[in-house]
Structures are given as structure tokens and as C-alpha cells.
N, CA, C and O atoms as a DFTB+ gen file, in Angstrom:
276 C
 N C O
     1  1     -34.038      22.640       0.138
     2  2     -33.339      22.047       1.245
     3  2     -33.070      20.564       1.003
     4  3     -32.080      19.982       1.447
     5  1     -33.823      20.116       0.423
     6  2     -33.596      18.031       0.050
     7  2     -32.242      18.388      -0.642
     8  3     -31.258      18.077       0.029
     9  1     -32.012      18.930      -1.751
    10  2     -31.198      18.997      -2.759
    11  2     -29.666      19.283      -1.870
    12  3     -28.700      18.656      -2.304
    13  1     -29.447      20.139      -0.736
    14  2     -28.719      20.278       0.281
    15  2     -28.382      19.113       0.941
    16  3     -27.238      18.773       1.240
    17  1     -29.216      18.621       1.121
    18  2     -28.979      17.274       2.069
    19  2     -29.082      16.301       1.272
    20  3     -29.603      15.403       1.935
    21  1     -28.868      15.886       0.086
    22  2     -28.660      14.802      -0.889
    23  2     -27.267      14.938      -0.650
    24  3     -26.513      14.135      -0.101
    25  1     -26.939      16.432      -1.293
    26  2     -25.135      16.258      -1.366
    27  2     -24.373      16.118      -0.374
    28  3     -23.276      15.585      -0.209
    29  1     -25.226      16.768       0.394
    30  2     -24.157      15.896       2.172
    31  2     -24.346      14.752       2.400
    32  3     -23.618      14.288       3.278
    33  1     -25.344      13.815       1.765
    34  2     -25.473      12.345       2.388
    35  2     -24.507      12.307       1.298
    36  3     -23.398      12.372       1.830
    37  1     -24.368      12.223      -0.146
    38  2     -23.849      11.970      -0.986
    39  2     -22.462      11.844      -0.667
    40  3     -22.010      10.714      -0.484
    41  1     -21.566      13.067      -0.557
    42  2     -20.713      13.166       0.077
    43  2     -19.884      12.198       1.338
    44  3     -18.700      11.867       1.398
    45  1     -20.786      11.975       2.082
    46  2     -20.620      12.068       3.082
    47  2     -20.419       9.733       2.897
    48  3     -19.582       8.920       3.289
    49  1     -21.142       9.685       2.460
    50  2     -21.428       8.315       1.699
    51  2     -20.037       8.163       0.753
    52  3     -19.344       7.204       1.092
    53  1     -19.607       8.822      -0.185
    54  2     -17.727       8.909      -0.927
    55  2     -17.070       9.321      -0.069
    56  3     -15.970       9.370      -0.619
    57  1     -16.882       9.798       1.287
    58  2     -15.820       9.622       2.209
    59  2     -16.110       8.724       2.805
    60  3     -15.056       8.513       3.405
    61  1     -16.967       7.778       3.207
    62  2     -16.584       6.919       4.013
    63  2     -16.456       5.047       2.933
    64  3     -16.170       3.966       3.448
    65  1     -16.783       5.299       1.421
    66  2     -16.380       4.554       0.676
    67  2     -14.629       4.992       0.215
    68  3     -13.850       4.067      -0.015
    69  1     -14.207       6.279       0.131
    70  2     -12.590       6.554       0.165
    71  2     -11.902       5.791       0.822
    72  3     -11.021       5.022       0.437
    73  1     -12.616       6.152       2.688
    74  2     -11.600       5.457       3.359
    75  2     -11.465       4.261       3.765
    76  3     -10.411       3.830       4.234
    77  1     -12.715       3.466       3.604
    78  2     -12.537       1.533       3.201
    79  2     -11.544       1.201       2.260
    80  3     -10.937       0.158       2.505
    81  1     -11.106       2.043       0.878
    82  2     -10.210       1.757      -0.027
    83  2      -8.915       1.883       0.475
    84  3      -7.933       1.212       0.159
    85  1      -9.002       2.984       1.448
    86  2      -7.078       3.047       1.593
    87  2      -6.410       2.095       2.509
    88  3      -5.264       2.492       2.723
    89  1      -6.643       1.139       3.050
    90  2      -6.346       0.243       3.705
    91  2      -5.037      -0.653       2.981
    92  3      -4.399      -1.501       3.605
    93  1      -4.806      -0.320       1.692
    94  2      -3.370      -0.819       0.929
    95  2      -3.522      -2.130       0.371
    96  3      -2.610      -2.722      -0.206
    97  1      -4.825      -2.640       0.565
    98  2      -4.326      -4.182      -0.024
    99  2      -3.713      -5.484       0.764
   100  3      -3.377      -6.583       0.321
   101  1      -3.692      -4.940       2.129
   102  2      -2.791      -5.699       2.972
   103  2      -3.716      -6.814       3.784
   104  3      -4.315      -6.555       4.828
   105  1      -3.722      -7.910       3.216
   106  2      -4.542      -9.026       3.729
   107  2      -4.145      -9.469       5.204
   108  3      -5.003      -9.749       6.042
   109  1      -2.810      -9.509       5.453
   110  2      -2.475     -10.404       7.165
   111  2      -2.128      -9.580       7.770
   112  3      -1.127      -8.883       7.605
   113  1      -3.442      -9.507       9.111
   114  2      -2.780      -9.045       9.949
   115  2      -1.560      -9.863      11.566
   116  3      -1.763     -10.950      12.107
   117  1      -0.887      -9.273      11.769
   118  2      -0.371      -9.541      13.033
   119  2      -0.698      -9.675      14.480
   120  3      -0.143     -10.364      15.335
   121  1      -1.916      -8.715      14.592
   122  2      -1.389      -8.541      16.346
   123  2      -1.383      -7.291      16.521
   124  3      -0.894      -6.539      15.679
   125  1      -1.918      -6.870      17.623
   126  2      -1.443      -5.543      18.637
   127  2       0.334      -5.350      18.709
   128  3       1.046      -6.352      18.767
   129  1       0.634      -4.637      18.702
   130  2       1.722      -4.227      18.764
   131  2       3.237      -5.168      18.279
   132  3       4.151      -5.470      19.046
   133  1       3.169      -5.415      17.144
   134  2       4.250      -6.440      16.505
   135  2       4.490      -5.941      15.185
   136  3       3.608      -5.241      14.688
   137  1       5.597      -6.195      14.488
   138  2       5.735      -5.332      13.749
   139  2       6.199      -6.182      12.849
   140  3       7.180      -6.814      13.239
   141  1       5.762      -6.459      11.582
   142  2       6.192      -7.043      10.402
   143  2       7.870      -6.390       9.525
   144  3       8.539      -7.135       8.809
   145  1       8.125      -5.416       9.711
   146  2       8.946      -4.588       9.049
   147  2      10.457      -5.358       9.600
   148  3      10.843      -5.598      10.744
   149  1      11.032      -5.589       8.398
   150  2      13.089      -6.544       8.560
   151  2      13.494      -5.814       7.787
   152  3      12.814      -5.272       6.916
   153  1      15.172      -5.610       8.045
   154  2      15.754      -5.130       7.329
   155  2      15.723      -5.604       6.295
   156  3      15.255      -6.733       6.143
   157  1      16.307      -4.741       5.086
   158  2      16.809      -5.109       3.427
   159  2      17.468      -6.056       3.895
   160  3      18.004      -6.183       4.996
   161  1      17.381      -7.189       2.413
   162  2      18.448      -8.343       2.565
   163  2      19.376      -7.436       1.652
   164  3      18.957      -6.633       0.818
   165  1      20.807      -7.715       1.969
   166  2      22.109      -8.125       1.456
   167  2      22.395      -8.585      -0.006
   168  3      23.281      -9.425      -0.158
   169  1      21.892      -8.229      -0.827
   170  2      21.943      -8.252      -2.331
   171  2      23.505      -8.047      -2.472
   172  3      24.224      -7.093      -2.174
   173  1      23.863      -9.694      -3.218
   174  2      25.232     -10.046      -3.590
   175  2      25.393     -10.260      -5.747
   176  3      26.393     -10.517      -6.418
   177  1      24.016     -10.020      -6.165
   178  2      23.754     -10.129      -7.543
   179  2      22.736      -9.988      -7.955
   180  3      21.817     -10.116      -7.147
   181  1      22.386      -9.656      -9.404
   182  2      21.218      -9.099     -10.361
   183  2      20.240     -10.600      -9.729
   184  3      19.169     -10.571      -9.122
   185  1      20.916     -11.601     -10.061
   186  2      19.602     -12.637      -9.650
   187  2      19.125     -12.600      -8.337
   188  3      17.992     -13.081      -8.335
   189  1      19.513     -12.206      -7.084
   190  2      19.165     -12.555      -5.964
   191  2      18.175     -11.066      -6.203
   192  3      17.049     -11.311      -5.770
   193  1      18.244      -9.905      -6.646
   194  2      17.229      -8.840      -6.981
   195  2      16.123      -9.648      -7.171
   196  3      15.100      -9.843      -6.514
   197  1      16.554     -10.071      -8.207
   198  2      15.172     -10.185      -9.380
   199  2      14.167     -11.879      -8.075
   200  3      13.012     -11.939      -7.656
   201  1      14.846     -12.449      -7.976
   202  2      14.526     -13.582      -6.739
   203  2      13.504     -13.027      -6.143
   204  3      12.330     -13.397      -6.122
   205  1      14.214     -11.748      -5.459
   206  2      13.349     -11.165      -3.839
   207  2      12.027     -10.183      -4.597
   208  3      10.882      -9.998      -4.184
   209  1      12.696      -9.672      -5.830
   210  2      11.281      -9.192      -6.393
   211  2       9.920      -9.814      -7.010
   212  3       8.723      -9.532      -7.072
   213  1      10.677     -10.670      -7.365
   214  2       9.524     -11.696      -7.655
   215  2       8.880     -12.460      -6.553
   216  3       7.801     -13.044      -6.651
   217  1       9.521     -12.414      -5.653
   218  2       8.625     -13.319      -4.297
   219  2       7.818     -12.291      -3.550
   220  3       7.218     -12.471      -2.490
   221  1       7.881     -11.347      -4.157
   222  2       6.908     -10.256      -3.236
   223  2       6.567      -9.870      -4.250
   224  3       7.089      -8.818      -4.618
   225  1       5.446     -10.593      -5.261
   226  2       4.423      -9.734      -6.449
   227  2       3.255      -9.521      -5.449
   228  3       2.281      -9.036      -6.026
   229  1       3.080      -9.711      -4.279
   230  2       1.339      -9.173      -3.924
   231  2       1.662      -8.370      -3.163
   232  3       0.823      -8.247      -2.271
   233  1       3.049      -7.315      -3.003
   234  2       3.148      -6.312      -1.684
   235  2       3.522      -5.132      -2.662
   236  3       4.059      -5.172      -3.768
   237  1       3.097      -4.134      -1.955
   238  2       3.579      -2.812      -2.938
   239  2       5.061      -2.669      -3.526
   240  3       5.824      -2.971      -2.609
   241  1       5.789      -2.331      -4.686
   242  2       7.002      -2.040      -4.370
   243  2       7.317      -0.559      -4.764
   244  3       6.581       0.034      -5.554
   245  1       8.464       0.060      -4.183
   246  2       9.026       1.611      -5.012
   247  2      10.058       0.937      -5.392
   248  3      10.719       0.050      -4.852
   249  1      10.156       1.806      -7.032
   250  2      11.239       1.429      -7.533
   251  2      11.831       2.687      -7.894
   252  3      11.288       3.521      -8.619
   253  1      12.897       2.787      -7.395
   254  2      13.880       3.995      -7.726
   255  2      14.630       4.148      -8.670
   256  3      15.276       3.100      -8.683
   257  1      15.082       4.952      -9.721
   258  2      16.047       5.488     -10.726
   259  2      16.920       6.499     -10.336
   260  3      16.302       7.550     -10.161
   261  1      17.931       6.578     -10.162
   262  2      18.662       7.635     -10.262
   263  2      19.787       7.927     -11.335
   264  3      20.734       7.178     -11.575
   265  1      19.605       8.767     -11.754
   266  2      20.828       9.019     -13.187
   267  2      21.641       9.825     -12.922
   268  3      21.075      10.570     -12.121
   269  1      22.675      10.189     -13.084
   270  2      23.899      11.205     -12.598
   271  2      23.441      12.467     -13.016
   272  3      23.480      13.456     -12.284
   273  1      22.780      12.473     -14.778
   274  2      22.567      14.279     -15.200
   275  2      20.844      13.954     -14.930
   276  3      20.017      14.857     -15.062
């Protein structure tokens, strides 16, 4: 029976170290009910890309490919 209840503390101890991790990395918070989220800027050239990507190296990004075939 110990050996039973090791792996459930065990367990039970890596889910609640899982879910401290998923929190994203996201240092500032806002506030009750406010919402950080703006539209896309208006990309007029390759440099104003590369600008806005580089000013956001500490936030997640997706980067998409799409190829015709």
C-alpha cells in the first residue's frame, strides 16, 4: 500500500508542477477585465516586418508558410 500512495503523491506532485509551467512566460499583468490584444499593424514593407518582429523577441510568435503545391 506505501508503494500505491508514493505514486499518487508522486503524480499528483507532476501535475501540480505541469500546471505552474503553463502560464506562457507572460510577465505583465493588466487588471481584471482589460485586454491587452490590438489589431495587426498595417505592414507597408519587408523592413517594417522585420522592425515589429524584432521588438517583440520576449512574446511568443507563429510563423506561418504557405506554398501553393
Amino acid at each position: 500500500m506505501t508503494k500505491s500512495r508514493n505514486t499518487i503523491v508522486l503524480a499528483t506532485i507532476l501535475l501540480v508542477l505541469l500546471a505552474a509551467g503553463c502560464g506562457g512566460g507572460r510577465s505583465s499583468h493588466t487588471g481584471a477585465g482589460t485586454s491587452t490584444a490590438a489589431s495587426p499593424p498595417q505592414l507597408e514593407s519587408i523592413r517594417q516586418l522585420q522592425t515589429a518582429f524584432n521588438s517583440a523577441s520576449r512574446e511568443p510568435t507563429l510563423v506561418v508558410l504557405i506554398a501553393p503545391t
